[in-house]
C-alpha positions in Angstrom: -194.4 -7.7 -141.7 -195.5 -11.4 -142.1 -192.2 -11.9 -143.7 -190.6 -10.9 -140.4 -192.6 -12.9 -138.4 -191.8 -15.9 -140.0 -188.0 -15.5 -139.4 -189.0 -14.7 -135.8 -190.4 -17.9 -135.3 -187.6 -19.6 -137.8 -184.8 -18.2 -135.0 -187.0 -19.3 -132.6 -186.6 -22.3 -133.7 -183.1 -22.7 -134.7 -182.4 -23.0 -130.8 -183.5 -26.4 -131.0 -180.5 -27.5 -132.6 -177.1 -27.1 -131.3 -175.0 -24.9 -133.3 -177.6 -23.8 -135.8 -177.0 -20.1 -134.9 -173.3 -20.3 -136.2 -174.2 -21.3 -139.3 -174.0 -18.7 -142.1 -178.4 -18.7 -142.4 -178.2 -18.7 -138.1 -175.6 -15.7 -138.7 -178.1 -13.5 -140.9 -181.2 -13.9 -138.6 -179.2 -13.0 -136.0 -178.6 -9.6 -137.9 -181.9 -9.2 -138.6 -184.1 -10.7 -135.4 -181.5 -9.5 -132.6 -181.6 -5.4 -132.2 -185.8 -6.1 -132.4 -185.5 -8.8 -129.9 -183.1 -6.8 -127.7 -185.9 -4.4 -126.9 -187.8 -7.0 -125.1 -184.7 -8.6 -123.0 -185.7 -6.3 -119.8 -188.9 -8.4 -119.3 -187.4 -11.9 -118.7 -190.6 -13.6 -119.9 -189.4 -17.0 -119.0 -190.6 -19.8 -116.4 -187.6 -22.4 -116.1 -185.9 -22.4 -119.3 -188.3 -21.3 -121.5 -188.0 -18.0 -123.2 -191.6 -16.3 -124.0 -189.5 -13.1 -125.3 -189.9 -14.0 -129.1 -193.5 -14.6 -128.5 -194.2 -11.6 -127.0 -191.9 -9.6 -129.3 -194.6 -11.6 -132.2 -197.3 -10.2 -130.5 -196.1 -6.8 -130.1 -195.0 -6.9 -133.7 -198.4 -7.8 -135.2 -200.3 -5.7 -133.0 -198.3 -2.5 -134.0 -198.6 -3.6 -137.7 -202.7 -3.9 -137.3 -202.5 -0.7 -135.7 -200.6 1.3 -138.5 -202.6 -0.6 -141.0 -206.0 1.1 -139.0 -204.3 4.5 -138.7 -203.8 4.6 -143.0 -207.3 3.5 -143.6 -208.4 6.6 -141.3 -205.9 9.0 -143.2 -206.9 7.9 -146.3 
């Protein structure tokens, strides 16, 4: 899950530069980042213009992962 986590925060960042998700590489994180991201739309994390939705969505993602990673160690 690091993996994904880093292209999280790699399409976060692609926002800083105009056109950069038209581009073939902004293309294919948008087809991998968007249906995760489009469970946290709902929340509107943002104050002014900034979006706190792919944070959050980090957060969630690393806390599920530690989680599952506690839940296999108990198992096994």
């Amino acid at each position: 899950m690091y993996i994904y986590t880093v292209l999280l925060v790699i399409y976060a960042l692609l926002s800083w530069f105009p056109g950069a998700y038209d581009s073939s590489f902004g293309r294919f994180l948008r087809k991998i980042c968007e249906p995760y991201l489009s469970l946290f739309d709902h929340l509107n994390l943002s104050i002014g213009p900034i979006s706190f939705n792919i944070a959050f969505a980090i957060i969630v993602l690393q806390l599920a992962v530690q989680a599952l990673t506690r839940i296999i160690y108990a198992i096994l």
